[in-house]
Every structure is written in C-alpha cells, then in structure tokens.
C-alpha positions in Angstrom: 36.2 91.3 37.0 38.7 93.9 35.9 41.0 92.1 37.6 40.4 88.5 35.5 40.4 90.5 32.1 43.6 92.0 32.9 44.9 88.6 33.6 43.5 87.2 30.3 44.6 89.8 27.9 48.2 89.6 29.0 48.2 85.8 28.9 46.2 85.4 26.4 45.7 86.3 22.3 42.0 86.4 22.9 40.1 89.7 22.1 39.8 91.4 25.5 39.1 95.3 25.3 40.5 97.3 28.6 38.8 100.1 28.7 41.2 102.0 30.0 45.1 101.5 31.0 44.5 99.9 34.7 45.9 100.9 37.8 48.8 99.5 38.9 46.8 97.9 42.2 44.5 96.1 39.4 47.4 94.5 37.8 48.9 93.3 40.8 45.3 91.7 41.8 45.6 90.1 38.0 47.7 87.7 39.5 45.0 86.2 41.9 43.3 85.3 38.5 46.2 84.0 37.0 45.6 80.2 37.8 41.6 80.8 36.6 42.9 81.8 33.3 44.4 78.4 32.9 41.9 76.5 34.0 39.5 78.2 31.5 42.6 77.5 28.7 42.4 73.9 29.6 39.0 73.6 29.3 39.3 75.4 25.9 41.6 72.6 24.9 39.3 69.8 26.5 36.4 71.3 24.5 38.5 70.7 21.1 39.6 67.4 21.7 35.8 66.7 22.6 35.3 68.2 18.9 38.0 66.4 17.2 37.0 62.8 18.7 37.4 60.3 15.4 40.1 61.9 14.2 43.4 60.2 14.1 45.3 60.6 17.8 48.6 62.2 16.0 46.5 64.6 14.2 44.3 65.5 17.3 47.6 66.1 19.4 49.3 68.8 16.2 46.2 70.8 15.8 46.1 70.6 19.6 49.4 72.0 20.4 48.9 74.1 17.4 46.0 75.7 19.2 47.8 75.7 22.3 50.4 77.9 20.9 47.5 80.0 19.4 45.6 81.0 22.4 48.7 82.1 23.9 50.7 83.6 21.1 54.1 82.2 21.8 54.2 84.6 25.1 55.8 82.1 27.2 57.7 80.0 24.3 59.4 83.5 23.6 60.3 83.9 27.8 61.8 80.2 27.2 63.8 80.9 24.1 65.2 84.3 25.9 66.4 82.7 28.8 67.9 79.1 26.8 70.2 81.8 24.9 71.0 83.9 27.9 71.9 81.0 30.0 74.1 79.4 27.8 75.4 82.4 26.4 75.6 84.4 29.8 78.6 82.0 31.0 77.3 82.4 34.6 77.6 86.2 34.7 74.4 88.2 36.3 74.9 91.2 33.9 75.8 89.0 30.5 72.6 87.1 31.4 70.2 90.0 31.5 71.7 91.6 28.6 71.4 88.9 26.6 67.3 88.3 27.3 66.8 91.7 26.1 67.9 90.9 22.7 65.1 89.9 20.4 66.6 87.7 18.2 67.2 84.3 19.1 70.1 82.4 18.6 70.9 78.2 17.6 70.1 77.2 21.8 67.0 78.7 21.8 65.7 77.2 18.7 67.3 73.3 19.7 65.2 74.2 23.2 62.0 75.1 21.2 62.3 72.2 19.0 62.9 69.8 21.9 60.1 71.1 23.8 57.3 70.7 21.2 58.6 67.9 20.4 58.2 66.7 24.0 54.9 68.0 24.2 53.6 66.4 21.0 55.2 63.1 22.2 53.2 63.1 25.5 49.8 64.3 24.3 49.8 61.6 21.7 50.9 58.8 24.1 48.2 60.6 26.5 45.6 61.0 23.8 46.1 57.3 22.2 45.2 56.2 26.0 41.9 58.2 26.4 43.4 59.9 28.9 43.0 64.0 27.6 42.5 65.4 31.1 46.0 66.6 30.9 45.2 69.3 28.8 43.3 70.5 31.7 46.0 69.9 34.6 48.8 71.1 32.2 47.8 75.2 31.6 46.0 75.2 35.0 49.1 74.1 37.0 51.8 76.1 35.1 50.1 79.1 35.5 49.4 78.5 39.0 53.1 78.9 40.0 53.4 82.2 38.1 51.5 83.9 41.5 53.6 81.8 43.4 56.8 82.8 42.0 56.6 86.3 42.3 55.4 86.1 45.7 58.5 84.2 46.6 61.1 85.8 44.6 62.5 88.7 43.9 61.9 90.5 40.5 65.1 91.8 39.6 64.6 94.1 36.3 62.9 97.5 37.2 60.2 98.9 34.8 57.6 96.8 32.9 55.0 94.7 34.2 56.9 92.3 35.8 57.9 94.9 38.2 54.1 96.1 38.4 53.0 92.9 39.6 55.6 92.2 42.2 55.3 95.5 43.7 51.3 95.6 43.7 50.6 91.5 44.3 48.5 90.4 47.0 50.2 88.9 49.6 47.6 88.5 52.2 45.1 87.2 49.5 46.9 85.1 47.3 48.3 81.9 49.0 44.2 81.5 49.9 43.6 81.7 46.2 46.5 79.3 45.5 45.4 76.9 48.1 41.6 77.3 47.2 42.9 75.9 43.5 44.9 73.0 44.6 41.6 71.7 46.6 39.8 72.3 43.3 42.4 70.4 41.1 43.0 67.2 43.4 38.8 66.9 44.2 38.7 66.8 39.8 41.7 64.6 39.1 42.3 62.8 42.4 45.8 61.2 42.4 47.1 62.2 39.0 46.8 65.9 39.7 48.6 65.2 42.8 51.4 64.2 41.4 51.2 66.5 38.6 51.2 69.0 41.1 54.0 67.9 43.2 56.3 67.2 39.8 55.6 71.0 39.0 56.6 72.1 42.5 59.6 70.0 42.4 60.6 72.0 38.7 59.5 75.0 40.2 61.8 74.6 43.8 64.8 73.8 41.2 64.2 76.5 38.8 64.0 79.2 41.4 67.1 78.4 42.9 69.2 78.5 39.8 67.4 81.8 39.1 68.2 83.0 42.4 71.7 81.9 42.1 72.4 83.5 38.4 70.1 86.7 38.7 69.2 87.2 42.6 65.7 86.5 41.5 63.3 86.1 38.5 62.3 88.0 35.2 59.7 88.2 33.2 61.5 86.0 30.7 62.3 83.4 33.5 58.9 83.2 34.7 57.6 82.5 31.1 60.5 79.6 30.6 58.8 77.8 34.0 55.5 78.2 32.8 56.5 76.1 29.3 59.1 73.7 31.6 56.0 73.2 34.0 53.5 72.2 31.2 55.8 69.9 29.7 56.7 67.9 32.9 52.6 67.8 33.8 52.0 66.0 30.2 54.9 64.0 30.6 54.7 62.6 33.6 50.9 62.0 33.2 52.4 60.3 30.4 54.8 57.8 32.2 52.4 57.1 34.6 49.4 55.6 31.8 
C-alpha cells in the first residue's frame, strides 16, 4: 500500500500523509501503481460527470477540465510548458535544452502550447460529452499515466538527483511489464475497441516522443515525461473524438 500512496501523493493534490520520507526501493515500486492512480482519477472524473448530468454539455466539460487540472495541480501542464520553451528555445543543443527546463518562469511558447492544449481538450470533451460518450475521461488519465512506467523502463533518465533519478534507478523491471500488460487486458475487456485504439494512438505519440527525446537529450526528464503524459491525454480525447 505504501507503494500506491507514494504514487498518489506525487501525482496527485489529494491529502495523502507519508509517514515518513520512503525508501528509495518504495519509490521505485510507486511506479507499478502509476497506471492505478489514473484509473482511480478517471473514475473521479466519471463520478462528476455522473453528478453534473442536466447541466449544459459546455459547462460540464469547463468545470471538468477545471477539476482535472485540480486533482493534479498543473504537475504535468508545468513538465509541458518546461519542455515547449526549452525546445524551441534550446535550438537543438543538449545543454541549452536542459538549462532552459530548469528555469521557472515560462516564456510566450509555453503559454501558446498551454492555451492550445486546453483548448484541445475542451474542444474534445465537449464534442465527446454532447455524444453521451464520457468514458473518455476514464481511458484518457488511465492511459497517459500508463506510459509514464513505460518510459522510464525504456529510456534513459538523463538529469542526476531528484525523483526522476530515484525511480529509474529503483523501478521494477522484472515486475512491471506484467503490471503494464495486466492493465491493458483490464482497459480493452471495459472499453472494447475504443480503448484499443486509444491505446495504440498513445503508443504511436509515445514511440515519436521518445525518439526526439532521445535524439535531443539521450533520454527523458522529469519535465519530458510530464509533457507526454498531457500530449497522451489530449490525443486519447481527441481521437475518441473523431471517431463518434
């Protein structure tokens, strides 16, 4: 269980109490939970459209993205608006790149990125939400974070310290493509074909988004691995979307 509430305090806003600083073996093992946490996210966001039912569609699909944002306070937004900046501000350099995900502030590219992406996101929940179809807010958080495991048991992690470094050092490896495997049976048996493709959409971002990672930084940071987990939502709602 310590392993879970690791998981769910660092991708989460929701009031978990450690109660201690875990070992670095339990936060490696975090990751095996990582795909549980958004499963349990998306059902938090099924529950609310449940509760919102009657209300306008564009309204349900704000104060769902709203609460979206909420339950994970902006932890992978900010990875994606780090890594827009360095990008385009790293002009292909390795070093430039990393230097410039460490600054804080965020420049005029990662704000046009934000804006774009919420504004994709609101664009597909309503479309998705005017056609009864809401079990992407299921399929959306559960697949995303299902390729954060993934990608740090593929790729290297190329900034020491931090957690990302704990996790990649201490992960699994033996244990977690079961666990990964275990979760895609679980997601096709509930959503049949439209997870499928969800799920091969998200691998298909996820193959392309390594490689430029590997290509520009030799690997992945923590900043990188929260700007797939925002991509990777965003193409599960909209090509859920397309596909109405």
């Amino acid at each position: 269980m310590s392993a879970f509430l690791i998981a769910l305090q660092f991708l989460t806003r929701l009031p978990i109490s450690l109660p201690g600083m875990p070992a670095p073996a339990a936060v490696g093992r975090s990751l095996l939970s990582y795909p549980l946490v958004g499963l349990l996210l998306g059902a938090v966001l099924l529950s609310a459209q449940w509760a919102l039912q009657g209300q306008a569609p564009a309204l349900q699909a704000a104060l769902l993205l709203i609460l979206w944002v909420g339950l994970t306070g902006g932890l992978h937004l900010d990875g994606l608006a780090d890594s827009a900046d360095a990008w385009a501000g790293g002009f292909g350099d390795r070093e430039r790149t990393l230097t410039i995900m460490q600054d804080p502030r965020s420049g005029p590219i990662a704000v046009v990125v934000l804006v774009l992406l919420l504004l994709l996101k609101f664009a597909a929940l309503l479309s998705l939400l005017q056609a009864g179809q809401p079990l992407a807010l299921l399929l959306a958080p559960w697949i995303a974070r299902g390729l954060l495991p993934l990608l740090f048991l593929s790729t290297p992690y190329v900034r020491p310290g931090g957690l990302g470094a704990v996790l990649a050092a201490h992960l699994p490896r033996v244990e977690l493509p079961w666990w990964l495997a275990g979760h895609t049976v679980l997601l096709i048996l509930l959503s049949g074909w439209a997870g499928l493709l969800a799920l091969l959409a998200a691998l298909l971002l996820f193959a392309g988004l390594r490689r430029l990672m590997c290509q520009r930084l030799g690997g992945t940071t923590g900043d990188t691995a929260g700007a797939l987990v925002e991509l990777a939502e965003a193409v599960v709602l909209l090509l859920l979307a397309l596909t109405l």
